[in-house]
Backbone bond lengths (Angstrom), bond angles and torsions (degrees), N, CA, C in turn:
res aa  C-N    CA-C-N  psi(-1)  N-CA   C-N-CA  omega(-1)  CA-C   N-CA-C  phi
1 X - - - 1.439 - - 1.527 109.21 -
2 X 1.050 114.60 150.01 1.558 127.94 -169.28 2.185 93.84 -74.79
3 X 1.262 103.11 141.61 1.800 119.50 171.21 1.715 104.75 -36.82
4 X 1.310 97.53 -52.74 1.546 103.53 178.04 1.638 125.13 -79.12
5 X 1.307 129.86 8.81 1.282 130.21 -170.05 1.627 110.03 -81.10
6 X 1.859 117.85 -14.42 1.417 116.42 168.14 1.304 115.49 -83.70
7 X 1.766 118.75 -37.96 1.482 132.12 -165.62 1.770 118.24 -34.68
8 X 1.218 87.67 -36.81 1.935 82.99 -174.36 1.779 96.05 -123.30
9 X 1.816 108.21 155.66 1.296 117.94 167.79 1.624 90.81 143.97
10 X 0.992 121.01 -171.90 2.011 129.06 -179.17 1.088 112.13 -109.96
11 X 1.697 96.58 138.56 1.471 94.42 -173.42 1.323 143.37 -54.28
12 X 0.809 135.09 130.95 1.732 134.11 -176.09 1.700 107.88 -91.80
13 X 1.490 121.02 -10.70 1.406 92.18 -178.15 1.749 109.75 -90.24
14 X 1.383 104.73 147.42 1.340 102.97 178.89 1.641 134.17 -49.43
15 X 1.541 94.12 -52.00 1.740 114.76 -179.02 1.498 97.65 -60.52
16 X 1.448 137.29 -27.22 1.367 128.60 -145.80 1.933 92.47 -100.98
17 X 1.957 95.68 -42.26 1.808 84.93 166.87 1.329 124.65 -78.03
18 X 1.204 141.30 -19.95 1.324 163.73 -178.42 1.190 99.15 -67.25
19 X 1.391 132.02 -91.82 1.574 148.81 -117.64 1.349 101.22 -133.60
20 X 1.638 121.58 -28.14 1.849 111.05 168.50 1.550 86.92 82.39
21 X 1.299 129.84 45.72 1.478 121.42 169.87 1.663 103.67 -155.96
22 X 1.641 96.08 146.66 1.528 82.00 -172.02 1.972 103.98 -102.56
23 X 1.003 113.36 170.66 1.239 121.61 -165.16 2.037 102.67 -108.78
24 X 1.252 123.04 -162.74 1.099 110.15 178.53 1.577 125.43 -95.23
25 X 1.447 91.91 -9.86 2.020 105.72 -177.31 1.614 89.77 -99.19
26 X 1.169 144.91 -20.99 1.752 124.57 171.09 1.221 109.95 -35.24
27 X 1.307 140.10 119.47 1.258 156.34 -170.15 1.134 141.33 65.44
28 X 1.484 116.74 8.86 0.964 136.47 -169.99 1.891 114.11 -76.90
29 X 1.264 108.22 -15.27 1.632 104.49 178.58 1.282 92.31 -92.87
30 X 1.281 138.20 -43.90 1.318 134.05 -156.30 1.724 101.59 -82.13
31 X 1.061 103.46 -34.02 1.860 113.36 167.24 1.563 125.37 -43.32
32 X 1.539 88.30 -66.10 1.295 113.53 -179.81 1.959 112.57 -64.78
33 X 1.318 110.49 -30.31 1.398 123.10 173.50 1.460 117.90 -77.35
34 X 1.457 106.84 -29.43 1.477 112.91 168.25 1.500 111.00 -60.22
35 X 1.880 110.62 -61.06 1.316 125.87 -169.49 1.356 106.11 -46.47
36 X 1.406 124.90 -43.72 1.389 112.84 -161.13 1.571 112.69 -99.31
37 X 1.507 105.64 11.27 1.413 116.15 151.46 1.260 127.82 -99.05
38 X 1.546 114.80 4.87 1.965 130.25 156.00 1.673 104.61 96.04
39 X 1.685 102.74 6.01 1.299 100.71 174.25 1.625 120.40 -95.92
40 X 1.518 111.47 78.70 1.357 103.46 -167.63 1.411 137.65 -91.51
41 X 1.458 108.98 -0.84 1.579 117.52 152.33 1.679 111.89 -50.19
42 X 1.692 102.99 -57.08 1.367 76.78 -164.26 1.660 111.46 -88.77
43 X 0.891 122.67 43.46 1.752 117.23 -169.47 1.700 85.68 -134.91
44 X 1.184 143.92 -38.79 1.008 148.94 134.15 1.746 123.30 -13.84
45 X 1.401 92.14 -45.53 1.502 111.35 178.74 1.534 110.67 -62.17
46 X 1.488 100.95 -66.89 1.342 137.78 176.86 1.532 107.56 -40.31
47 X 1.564 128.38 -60.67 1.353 123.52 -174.81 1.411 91.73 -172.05
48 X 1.553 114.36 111.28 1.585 121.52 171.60 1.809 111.16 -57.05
49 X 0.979 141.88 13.70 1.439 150.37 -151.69 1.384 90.45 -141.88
50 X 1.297 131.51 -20.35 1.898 105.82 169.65 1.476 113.94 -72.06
51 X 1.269 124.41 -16.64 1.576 132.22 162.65 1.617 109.94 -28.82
52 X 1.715 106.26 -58.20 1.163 107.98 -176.56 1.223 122.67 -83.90
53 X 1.425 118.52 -13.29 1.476 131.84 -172.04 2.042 99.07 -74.52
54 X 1.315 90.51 -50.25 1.724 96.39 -169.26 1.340 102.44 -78.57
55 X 1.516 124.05 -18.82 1.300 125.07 176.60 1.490 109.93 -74.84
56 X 1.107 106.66 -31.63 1.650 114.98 -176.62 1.854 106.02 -68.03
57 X 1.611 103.36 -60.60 1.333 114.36 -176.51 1.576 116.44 -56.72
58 X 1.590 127.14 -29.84 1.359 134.30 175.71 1.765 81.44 -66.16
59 X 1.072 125.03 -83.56 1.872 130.24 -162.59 1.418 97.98 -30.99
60 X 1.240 127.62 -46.93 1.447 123.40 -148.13 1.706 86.72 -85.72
61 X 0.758 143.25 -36.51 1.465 155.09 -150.15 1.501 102.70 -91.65
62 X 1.511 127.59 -73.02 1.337 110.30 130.38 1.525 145.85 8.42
63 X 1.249 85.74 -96.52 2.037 79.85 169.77 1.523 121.44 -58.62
64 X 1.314 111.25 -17.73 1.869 118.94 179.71 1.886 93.20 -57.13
65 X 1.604 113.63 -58.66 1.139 151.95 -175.28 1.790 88.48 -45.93
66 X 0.914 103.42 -68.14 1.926 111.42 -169.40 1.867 107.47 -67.76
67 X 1.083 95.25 -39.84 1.848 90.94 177.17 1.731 121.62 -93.17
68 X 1.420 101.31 14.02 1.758 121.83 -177.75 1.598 88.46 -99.52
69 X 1.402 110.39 -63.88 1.716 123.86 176.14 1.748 98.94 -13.08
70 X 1.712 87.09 -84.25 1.323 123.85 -166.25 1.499 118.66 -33.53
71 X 2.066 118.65 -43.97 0.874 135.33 -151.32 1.751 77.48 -80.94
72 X 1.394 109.86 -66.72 1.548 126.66 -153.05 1.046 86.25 -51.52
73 X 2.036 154.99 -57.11 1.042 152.39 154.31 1.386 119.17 0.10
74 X 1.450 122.71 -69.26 1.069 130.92 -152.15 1.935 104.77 -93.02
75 X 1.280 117.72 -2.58 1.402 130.05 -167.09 1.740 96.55 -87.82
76 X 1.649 90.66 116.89 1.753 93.86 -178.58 1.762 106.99 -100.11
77 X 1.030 113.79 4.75 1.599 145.03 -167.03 1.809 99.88 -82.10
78 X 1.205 123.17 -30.62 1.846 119.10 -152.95 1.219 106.99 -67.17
79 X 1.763 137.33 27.43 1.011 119.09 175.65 1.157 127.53 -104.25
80 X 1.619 108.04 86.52 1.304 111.46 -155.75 2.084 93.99 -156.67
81 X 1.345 113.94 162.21 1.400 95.38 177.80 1.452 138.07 -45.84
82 X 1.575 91.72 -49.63 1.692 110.82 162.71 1.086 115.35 -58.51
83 X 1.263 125.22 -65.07 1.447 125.49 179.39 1.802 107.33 -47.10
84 X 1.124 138.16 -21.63 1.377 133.16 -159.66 1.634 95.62 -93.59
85 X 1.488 104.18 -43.45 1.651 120.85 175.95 1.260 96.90 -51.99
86 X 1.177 128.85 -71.98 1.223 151.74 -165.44 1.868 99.84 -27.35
87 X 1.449 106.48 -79.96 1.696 136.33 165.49 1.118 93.28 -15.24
88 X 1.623 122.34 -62.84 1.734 119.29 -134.07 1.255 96.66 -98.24
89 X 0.967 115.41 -34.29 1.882 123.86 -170.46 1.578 111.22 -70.67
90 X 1.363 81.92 -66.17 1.613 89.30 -163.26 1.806 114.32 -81.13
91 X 1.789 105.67 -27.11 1.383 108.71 -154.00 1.436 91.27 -94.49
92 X 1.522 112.45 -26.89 1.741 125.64 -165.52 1.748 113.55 64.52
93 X 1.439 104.30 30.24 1.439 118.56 141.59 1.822 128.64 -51.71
């Protein structure tokens, strides 16, 4: 989705339609959607806490990445077309 696909629509947080105050998650999707499109002034702008949100989601994404490695690693089974693809491509067997 494009950086801008959260920026416009009505607000959804409660305290902000209610009470005219923002809470600590106000901007935080649109933040976090900025950040991981490299625009970090304005997601920064938006909610200083998407830093950790997109920082979290790159890590988590990552280790998905590191324990897929690991699995395909440990598989004594790959002798098979896929599995051979598998080896050469991804493992650089």
């Amino acid at each position: 989705m494009p950086a801008s696909y959260f920026d416009d629509g009505p607000e959804r947080c409660y305290w902000k339609v209610n009470y005219g105050i923002e809470c600590p998650g106000c901007g935080l999707t649109r933040g976090t959607q900025h950040m991981l499109h490299g625009e970090w002034e304005i997601a920064l702008d938006y909610n200083p806490l998407s830093a950790l949100v997109a920082g979290g989601l790159v890590g988590a994404w990552l280790w998905n990445l590191w324990s897929l490695y690991r699995i395909m690693r440990s598989w004594p089974s790959l002798d098979t077309p896929t599995g051979r693809w598998i080896r050469k491509v991804w493992l650089g067997e």
